[in-house]
N, C-alpha and C positions, 0 to 999 in steps of 0.2 A: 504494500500500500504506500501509496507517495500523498505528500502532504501536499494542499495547494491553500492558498488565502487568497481571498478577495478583497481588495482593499479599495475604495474611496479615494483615492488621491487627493489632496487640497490643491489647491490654486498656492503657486509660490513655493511647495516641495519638491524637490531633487528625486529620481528614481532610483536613489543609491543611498545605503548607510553611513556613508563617510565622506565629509568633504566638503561640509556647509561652508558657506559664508564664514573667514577667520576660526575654521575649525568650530563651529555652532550648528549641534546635533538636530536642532529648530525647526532646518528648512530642509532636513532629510530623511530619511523613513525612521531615523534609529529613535525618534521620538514617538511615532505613532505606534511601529510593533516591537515586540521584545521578543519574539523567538525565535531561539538560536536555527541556526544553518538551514533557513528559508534565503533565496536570492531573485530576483526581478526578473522573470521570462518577457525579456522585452523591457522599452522604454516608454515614458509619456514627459514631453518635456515640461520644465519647469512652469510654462503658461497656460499649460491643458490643467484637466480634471478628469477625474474618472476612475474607470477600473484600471485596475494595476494589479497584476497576478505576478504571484510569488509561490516557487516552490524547491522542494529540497531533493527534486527529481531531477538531474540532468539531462534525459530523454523529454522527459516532459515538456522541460523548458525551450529544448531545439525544437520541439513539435510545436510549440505556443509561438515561439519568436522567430524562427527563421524562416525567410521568404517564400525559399521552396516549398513548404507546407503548406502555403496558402489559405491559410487558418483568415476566416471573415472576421474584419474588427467592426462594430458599427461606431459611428460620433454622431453627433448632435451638434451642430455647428450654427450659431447665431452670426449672419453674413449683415454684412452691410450694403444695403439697397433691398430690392427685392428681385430676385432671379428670375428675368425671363425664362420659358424652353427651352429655350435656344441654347442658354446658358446650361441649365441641367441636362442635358442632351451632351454638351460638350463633355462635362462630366462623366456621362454615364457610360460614353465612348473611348473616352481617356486623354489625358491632358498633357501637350508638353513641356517638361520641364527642362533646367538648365540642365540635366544628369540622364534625359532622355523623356520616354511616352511612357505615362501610365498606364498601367491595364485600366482597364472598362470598370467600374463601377456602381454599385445601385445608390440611385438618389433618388428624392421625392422630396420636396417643398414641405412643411410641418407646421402644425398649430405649434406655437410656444408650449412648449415643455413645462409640465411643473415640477421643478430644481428646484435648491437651497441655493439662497444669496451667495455671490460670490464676494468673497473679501480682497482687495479692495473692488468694488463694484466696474462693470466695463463703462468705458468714456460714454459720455449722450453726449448726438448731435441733434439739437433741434430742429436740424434744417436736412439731414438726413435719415430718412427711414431702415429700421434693421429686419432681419427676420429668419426662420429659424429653416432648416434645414437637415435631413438626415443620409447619411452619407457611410456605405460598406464599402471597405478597399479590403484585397486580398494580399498586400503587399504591405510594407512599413519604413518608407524612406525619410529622411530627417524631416519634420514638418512638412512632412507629404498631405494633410487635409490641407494645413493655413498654405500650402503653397499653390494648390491644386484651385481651390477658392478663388485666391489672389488671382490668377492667370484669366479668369472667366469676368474678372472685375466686379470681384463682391467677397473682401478681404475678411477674415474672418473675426469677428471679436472674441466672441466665448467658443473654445471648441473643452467637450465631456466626452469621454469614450463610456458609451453608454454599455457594450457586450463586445467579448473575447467570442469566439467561436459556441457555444450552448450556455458561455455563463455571463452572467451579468450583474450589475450593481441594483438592481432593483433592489430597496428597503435597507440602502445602506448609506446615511449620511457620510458628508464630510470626514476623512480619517476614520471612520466607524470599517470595520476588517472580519471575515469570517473565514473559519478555516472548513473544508471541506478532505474527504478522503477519495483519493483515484485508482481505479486501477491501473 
């Protein structure tokens, strides 16, 4: 049996134990879980939110994290403007980037999500409209949503990784972590 946790990410934490700001355990996971020889299958960076899985399976982890597996992540991304078809289409076909063409992805425009506040709250533009969006990519390149977004011209404010391939953060606040058994 391999251990897996589900974790909440916060808004402004590192996907690693070590290495806060001036050495400040604060902005990294070592404050939120304490048990030993669990490690991050995969990244979410310091600006997202979300699920964050953790496990003390090696296997497990290259199954969760590495491309070729093409494990679906889903986000929930709060875009700025409102996205044309045309624009989600582009999406849905794949986007390119400075490092190459994305695979194809499922998107669909979304009512706003009911989430917990983000701390510090994202910018308001009065004079521009935002709106919410959901977004499965089968791959995980550095800020591959907010870059994919940004290309269609509708940059991302909030992105949440809402599901890892069957698991997800449903009924799990901020920093709030559950641990689960796999085979």
């Amino acid at each position: 049996m391999s251990r897996l946790v589900l974790l909440n990410k916060p808004y402004g934490v590192l996907s690693q134990f070590t290495g806060g700001r001036g050495g400040d355990a604060r902005d990294t996971l070592a404050h939120l879980i304490g048990l030993p020889g669990v490690y991050p299958a995969g990244r979410l960076d310091k600006d997202s939110e979300g699920l964050l899985l953790l496990t003390d399976d090696g296997k497990l982890q290259a199954r969760i994290a590495e491309p070729r597996h093409k494990m679906p992540k889903t986000y929930l991304a709060q875009v700025e403007g409102i996205p044309e078809e045309s624009a989600l289409a582009r999406l849905r076909t794949g986007v390119m980037l400075n490092d190459g063409m994305t695979r194809s992805a499922k998107v669909e425009a979304i009512v706003a999500p009911s989430l917990w506040e983000r701390d510090p709250p994202i910018r308001f533009r009065k004079n521009v409209p935002d709106s919410w969006i959901s977004l499965t990519i089968t791959e995980g390149r550095n800020r591959q949503v907010r870059r994919m977004t940004a290309a269609v011209g509708h940059p991302t404010l909030r992105l949440v990784r809402w599901q890892v391939g069957d698991w997800t953060i449903e009924g799990l606040g901020p920093g709030e972590w559950r641990e689960i058994q796999v085979r």
